[in-house]
N, CA, C and O atoms as a CHARMM CRD file, in Angstrom:
* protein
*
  240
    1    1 UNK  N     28.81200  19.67200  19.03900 PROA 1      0.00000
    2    1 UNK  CA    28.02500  20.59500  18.25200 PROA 1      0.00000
    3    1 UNK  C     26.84000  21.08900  19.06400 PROA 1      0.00000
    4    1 UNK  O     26.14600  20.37300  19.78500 PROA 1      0.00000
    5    2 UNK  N     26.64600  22.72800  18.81700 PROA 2      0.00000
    6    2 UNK  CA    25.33500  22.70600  19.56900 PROA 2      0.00000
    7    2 UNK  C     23.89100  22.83900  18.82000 PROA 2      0.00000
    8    2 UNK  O     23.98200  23.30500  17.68400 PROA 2      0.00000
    9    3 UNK  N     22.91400  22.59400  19.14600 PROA 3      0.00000
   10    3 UNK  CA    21.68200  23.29900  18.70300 PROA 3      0.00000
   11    3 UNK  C     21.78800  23.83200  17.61000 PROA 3      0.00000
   12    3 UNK  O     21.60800  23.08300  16.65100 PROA 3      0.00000
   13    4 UNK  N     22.08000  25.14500  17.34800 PROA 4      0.00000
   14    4 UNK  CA    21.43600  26.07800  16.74700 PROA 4      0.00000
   15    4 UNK  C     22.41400  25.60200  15.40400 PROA 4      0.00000
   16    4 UNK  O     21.87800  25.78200  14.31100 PROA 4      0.00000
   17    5 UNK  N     23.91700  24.96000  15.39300 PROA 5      0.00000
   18    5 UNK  CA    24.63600  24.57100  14.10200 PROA 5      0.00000
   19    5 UNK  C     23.92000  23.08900  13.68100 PROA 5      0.00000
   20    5 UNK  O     24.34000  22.52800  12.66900 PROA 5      0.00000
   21    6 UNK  N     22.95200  22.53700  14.38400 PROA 6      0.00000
   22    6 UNK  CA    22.31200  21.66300  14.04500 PROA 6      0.00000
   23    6 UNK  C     20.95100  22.24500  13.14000 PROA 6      0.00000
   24    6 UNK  O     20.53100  21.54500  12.21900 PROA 6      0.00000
   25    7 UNK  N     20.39100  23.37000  13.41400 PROA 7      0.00000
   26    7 UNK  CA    19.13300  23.60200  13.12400 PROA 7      0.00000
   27    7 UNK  C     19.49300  24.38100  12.04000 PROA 7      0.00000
   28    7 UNK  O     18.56500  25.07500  11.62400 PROA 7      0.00000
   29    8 UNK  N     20.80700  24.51900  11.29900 PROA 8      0.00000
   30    8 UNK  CA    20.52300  25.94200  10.18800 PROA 8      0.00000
   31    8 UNK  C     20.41100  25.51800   9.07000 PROA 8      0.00000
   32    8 UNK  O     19.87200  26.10400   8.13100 PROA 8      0.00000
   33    9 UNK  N     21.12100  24.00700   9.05200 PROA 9      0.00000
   34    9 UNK  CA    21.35300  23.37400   7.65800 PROA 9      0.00000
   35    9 UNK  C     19.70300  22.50600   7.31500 PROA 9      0.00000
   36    9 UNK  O     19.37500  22.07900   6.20800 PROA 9      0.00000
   37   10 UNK  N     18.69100  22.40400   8.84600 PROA 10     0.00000
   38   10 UNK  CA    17.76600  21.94200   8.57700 PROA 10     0.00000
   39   10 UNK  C     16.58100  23.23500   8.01800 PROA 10     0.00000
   40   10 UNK  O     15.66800  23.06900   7.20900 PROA 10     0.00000
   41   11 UNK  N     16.84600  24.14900   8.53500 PROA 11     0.00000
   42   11 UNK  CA    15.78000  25.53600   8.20700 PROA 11     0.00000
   43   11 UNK  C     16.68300  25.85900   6.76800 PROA 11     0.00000
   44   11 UNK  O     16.11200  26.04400   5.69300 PROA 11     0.00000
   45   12 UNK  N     17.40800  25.87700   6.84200 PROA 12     0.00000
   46   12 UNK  CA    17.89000  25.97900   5.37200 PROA 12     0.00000
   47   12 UNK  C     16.89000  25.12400   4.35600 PROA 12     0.00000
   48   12 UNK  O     16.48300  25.75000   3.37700 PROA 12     0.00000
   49   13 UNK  N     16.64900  24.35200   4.44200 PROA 13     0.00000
   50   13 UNK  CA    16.51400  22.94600   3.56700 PROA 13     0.00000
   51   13 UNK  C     14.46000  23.59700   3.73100 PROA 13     0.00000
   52   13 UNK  O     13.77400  23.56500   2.70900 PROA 13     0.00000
   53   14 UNK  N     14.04500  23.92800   4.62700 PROA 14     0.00000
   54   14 UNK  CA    13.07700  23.92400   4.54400 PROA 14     0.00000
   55   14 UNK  C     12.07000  25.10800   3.92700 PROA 14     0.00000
   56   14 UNK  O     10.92900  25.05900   3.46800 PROA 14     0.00000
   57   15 UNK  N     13.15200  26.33800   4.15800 PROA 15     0.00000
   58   15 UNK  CA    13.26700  27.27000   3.87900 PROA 15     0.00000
   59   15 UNK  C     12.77200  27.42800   1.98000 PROA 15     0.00000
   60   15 UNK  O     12.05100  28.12400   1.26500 PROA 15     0.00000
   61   16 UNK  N     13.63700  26.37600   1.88600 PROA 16     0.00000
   62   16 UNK  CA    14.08700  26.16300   0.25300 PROA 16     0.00000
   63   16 UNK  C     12.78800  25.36700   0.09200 PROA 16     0.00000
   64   16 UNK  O     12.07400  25.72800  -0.84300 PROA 16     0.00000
   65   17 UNK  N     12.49700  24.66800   0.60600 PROA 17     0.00000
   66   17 UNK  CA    10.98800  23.46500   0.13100 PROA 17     0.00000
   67   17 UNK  C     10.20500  24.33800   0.19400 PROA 17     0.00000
   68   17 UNK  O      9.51200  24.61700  -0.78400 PROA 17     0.00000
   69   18 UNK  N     10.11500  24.94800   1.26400 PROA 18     0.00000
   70   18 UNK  CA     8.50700  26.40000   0.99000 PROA 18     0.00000
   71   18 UNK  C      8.94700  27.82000  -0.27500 PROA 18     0.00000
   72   18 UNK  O      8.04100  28.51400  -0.73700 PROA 18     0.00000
   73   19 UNK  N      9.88400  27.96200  -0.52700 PROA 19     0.00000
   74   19 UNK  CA    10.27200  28.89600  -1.74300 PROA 19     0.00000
   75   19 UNK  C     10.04000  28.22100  -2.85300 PROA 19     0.00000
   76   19 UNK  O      9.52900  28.88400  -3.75500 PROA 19     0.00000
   77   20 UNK  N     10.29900  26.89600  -3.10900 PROA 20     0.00000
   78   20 UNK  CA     9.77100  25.82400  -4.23400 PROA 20     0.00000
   79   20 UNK  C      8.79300  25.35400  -4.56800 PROA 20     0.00000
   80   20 UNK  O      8.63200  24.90500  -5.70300 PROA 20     0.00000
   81   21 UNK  N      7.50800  25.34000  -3.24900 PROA 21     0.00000
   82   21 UNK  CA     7.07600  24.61700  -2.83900 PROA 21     0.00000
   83   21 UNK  C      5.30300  24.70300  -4.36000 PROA 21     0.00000
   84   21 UNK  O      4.49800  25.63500  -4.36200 PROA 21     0.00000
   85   22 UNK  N      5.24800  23.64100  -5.23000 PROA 22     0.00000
   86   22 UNK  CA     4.51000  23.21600  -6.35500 PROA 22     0.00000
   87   22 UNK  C      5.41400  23.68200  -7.24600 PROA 22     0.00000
   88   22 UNK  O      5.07700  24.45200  -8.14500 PROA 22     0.00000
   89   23 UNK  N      6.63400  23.26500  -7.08500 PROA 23     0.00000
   90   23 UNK  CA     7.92100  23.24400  -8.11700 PROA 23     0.00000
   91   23 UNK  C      7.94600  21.89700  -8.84500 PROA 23     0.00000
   92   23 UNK  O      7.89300  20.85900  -8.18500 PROA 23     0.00000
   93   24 UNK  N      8.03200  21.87300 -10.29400 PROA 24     0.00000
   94   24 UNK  CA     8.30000  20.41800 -10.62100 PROA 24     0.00000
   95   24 UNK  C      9.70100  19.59100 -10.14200 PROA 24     0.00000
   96   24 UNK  O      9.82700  18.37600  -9.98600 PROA 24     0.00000
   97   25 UNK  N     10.54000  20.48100  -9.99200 PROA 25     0.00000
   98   25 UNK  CA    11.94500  20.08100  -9.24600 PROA 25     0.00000
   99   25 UNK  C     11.57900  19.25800  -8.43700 PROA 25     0.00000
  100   25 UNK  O     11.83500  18.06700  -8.61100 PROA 25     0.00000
  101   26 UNK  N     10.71700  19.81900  -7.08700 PROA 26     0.00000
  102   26 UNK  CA    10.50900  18.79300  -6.10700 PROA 26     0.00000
  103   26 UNK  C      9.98800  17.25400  -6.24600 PROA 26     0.00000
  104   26 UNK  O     10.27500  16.22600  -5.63500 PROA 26     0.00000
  105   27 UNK  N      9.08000  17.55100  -7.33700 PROA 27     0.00000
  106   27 UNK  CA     8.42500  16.24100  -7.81300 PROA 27     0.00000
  107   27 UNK  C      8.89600  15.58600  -8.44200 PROA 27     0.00000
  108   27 UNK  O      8.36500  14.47800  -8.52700 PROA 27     0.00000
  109   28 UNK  N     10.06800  15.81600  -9.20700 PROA 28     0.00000
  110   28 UNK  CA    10.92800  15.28100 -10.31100 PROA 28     0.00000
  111   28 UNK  C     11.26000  13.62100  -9.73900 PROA 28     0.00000
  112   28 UNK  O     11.34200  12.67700 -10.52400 PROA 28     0.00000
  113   29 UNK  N     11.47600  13.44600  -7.80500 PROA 29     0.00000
  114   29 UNK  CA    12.12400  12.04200  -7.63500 PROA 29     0.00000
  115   29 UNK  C     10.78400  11.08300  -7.91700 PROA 29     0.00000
  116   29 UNK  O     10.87600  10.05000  -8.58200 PROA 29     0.00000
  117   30 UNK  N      9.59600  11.52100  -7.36500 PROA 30     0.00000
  118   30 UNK  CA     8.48200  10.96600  -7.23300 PROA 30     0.00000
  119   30 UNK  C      7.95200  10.45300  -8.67200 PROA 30     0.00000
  120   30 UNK  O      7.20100   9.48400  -8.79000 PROA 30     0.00000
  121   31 UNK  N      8.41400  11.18800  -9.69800 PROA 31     0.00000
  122   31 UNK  CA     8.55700  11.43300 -11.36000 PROA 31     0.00000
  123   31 UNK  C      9.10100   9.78200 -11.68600 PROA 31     0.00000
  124   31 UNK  O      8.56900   8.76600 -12.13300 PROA 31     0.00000
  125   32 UNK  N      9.96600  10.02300 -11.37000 PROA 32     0.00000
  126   32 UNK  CA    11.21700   9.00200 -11.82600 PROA 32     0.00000
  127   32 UNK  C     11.44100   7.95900 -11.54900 PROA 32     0.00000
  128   32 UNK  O     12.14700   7.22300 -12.23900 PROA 32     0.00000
  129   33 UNK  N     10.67800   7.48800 -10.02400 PROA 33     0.00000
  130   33 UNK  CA     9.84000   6.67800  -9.65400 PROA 33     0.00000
  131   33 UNK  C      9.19800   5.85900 -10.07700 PROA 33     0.00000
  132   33 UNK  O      9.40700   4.68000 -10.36100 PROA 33     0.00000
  133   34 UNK  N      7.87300   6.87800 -10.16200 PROA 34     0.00000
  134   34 UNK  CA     7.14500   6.48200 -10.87300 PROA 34     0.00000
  135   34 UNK  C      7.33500   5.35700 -12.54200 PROA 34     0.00000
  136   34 UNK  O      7.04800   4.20700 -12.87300 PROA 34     0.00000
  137   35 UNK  N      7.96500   6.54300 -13.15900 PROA 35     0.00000
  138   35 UNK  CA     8.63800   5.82100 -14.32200 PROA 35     0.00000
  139   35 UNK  C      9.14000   4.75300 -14.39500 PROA 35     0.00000
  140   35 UNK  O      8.82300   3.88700 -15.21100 PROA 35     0.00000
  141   36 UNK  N     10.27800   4.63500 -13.27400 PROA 36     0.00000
  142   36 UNK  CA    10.94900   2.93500 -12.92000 PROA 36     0.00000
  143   36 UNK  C      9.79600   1.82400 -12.77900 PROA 36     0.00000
  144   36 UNK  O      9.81800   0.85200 -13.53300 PROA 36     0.00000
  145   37 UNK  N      8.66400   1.98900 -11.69100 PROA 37     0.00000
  146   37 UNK  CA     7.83900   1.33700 -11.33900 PROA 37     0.00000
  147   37 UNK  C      7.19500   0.71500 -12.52300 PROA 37     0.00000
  148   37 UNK  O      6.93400  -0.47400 -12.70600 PROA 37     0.00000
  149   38 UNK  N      6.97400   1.79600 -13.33700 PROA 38     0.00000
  150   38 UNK  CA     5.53000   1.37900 -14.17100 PROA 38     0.00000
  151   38 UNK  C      6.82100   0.47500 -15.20300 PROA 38     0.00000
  152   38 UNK  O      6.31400  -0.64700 -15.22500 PROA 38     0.00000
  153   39 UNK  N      7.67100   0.40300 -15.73100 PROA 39     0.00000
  154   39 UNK  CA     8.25500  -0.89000 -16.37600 PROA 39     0.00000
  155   39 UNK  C      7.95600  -1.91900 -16.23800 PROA 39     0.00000
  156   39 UNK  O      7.88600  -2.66700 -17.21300 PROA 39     0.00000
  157   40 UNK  N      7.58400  -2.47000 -14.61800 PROA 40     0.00000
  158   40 UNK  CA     7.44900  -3.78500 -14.47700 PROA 40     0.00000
  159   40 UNK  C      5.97000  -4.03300 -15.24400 PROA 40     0.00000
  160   40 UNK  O      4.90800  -3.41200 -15.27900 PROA 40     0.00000
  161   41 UNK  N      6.53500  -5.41900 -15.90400 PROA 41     0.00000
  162   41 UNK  CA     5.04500  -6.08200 -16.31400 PROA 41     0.00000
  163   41 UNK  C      3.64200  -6.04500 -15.43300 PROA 41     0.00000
  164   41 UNK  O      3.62800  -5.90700 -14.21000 PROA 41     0.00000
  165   42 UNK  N      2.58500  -6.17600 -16.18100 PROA 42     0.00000
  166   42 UNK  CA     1.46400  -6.62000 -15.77900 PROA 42     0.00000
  167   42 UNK  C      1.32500  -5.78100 -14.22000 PROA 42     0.00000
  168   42 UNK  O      0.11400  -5.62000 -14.07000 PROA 42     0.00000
  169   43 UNK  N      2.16100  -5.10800 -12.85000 PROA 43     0.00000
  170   43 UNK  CA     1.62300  -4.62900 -12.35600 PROA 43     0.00000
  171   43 UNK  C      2.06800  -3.56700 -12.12900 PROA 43     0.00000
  172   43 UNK  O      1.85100  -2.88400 -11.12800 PROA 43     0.00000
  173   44 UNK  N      2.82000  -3.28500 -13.14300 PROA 44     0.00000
  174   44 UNK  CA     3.36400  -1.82800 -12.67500 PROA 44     0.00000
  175   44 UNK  C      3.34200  -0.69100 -12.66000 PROA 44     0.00000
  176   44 UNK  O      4.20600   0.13000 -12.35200 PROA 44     0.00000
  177   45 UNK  N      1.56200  -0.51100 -13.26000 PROA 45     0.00000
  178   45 UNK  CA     0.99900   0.93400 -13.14300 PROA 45     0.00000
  179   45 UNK  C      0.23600   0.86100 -11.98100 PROA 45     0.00000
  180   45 UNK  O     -0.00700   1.91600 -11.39500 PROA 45     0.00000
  181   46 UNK  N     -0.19100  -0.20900 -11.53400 PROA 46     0.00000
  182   46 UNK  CA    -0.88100  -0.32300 -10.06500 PROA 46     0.00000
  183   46 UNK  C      0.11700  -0.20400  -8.91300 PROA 46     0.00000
  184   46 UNK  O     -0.44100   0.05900  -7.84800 PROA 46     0.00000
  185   47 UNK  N      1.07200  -0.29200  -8.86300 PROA 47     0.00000
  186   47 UNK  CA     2.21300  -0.18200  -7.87300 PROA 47     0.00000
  187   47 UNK  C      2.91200   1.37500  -8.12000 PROA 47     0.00000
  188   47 UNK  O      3.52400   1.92800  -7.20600 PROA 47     0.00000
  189   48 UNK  N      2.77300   1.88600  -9.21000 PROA 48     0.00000
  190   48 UNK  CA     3.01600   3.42000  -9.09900 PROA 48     0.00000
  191   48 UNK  C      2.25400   4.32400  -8.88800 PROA 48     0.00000
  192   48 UNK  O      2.29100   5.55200  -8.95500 PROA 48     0.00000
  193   49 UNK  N      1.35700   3.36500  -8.55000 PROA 49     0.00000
  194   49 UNK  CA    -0.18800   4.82800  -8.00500 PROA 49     0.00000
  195   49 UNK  C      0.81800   5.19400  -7.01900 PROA 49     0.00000
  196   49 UNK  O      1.76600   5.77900  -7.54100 PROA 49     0.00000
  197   50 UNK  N      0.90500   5.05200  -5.88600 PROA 50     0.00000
  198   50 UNK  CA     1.20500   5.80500  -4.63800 PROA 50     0.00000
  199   50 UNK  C      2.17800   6.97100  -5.40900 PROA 50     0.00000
  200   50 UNK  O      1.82000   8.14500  -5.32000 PROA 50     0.00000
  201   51 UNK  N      3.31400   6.66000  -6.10500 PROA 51     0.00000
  202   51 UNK  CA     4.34200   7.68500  -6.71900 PROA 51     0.00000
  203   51 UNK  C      3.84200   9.13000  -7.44000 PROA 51     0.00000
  204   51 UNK  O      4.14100  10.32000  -7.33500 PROA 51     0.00000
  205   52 UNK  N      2.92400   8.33400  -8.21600 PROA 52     0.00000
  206   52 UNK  CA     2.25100   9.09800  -8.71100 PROA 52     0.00000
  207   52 UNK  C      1.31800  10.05700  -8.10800 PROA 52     0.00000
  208   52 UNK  O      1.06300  11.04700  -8.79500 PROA 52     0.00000
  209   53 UNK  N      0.75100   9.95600  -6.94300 PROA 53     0.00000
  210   53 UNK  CA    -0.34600  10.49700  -6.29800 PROA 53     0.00000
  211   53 UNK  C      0.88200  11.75900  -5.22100 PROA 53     0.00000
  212   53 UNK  O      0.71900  12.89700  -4.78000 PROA 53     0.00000
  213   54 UNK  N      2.10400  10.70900  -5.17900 PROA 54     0.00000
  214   54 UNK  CA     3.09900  11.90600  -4.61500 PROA 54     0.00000
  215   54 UNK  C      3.13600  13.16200  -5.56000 PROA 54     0.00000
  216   54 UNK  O      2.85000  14.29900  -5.18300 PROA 54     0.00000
  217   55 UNK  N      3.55400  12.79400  -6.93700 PROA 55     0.00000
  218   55 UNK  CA     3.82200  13.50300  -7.25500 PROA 55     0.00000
  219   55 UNK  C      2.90500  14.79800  -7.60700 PROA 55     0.00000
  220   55 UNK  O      3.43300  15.90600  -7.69200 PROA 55     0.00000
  221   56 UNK  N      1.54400  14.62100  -7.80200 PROA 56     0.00000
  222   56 UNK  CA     0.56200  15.30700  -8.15000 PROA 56     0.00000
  223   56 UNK  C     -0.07300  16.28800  -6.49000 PROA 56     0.00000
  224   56 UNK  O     -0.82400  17.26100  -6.42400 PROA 56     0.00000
  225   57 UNK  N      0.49700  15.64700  -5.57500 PROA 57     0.00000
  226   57 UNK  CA     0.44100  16.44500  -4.40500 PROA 57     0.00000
  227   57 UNK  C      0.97600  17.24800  -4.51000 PROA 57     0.00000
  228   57 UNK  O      0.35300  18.29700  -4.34600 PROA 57     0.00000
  229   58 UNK  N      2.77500  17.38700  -4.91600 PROA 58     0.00000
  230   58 UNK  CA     3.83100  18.21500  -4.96400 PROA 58     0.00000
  231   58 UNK  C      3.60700  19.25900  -6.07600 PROA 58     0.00000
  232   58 UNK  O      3.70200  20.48000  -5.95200 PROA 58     0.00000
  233   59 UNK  N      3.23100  18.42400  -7.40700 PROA 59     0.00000
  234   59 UNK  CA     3.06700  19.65900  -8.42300 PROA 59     0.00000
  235   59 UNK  C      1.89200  19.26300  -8.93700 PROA 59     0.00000
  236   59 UNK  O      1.89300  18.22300  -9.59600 PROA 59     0.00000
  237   60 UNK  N      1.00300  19.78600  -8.80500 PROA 60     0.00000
  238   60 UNK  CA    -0.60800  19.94500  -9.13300 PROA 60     0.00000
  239   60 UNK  C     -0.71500  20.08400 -10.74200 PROA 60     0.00000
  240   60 UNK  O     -1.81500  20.21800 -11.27900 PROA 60     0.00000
Protein backbone atom coordinates (compact mmCIF):
# COMPACT_ATOMS: atom_id res chain seq x y z
CA UNK A 1 0.00 0.00 0.00
CA UNK A 2 1.21 3.41 -0.57
CA UNK A 3 0.99 6.72 1.28
CA UNK A 4 -1.56 8.56 -0.02
CA UNK A 5 -4.29 5.10 0.26
CA UNK A 6 -3.07 5.27 3.78
CA UNK A 7 -3.81 8.99 4.37
CA UNK A 8 -7.49 9.26 2.83
CA UNK A 9 -9.34 7.09 5.19
CA UNK A 10 -7.35 9.15 7.94
CA UNK A 11 -8.27 12.87 6.43
CA UNK A 12 -11.49 11.44 5.90
CA UNK A 13 -12.07 10.78 9.58
CA UNK A 14 -10.71 14.13 10.40
CA UNK A 15 -12.29 15.95 7.97
CA UNK A 16 -15.57 14.65 9.60
CA UNK A 17 -14.31 15.57 13.41
CA UNK A 18 -13.79 19.30 12.25
CA UNK A 19 -17.40 19.36 10.31
CA UNK A 20 -18.80 17.97 13.78
CA UNK A 21 -16.61 19.43 15.70
CA UNK A 22 -19.00 20.70 19.39
CA UNK A 23 -21.36 17.97 18.09
CA UNK A 24 -23.02 16.02 20.88
CA UNK A 25 -22.39 12.86 18.66
CA UNK A 26 -18.79 13.25 19.36
CA UNK A 27 -19.27 13.44 23.03
CA UNK A 28 -21.87 10.87 23.24
CA UNK A 29 -18.72 7.98 24.13
CA UNK A 30 -17.29 10.29 26.82
CA UNK A 31 -21.32 10.53 27.83
CA UNK A 32 -21.64 6.95 28.38
CA UNK A 33 -18.68 6.68 30.16
CA UNK A 34 -19.22 8.75 32.21
CA UNK A 35 -22.58 7.18 33.07
CA UNK A 36 -20.95 3.60 33.51
CA UNK A 37 -18.39 5.17 35.90
CA UNK A 38 -20.59 7.08 38.11
CA UNK A 39 -22.60 3.55 39.09
CA UNK A 40 -19.86 2.49 41.09
CA UNK A 41 -20.46 3.09 44.79
CA UNK A 42 -19.08 5.66 46.99
CA UNK A 43 -16.44 6.69 44.22
CA UNK A 44 -17.86 6.93 41.24
CA UNK A 45 -18.57 10.47 40.60
CA UNK A 46 -14.95 11.23 41.54
CA UNK A 47 -13.56 8.80 38.98
CA UNK A 48 -15.86 10.28 36.21
CA UNK A 49 -14.56 13.69 36.53
CA UNK A 50 -11.95 13.12 33.87
CA UNK A 51 -15.06 11.70 31.42
CA UNK A 52 -16.89 14.24 32.18
CA UNK A 53 -14.47 17.14 31.72
CA UNK A 54 -13.98 15.18 28.17
CA UNK A 55 -17.05 15.55 27.46
CA UNK A 56 -17.71 19.25 28.19
CA UNK A 57 -14.48 20.00 26.11
CA UNK A 58 -16.19 18.30 23.09
CA UNK A 59 -19.67 19.79 23.59
CA UNK A 60 -19.66 22.93 25.65
Amino acid sequence: MNLAALLKPLAAVLLTSIALSGCGVLAAPCRVASAGIKMVPVVGHAAAAPTDLCAAVIDP
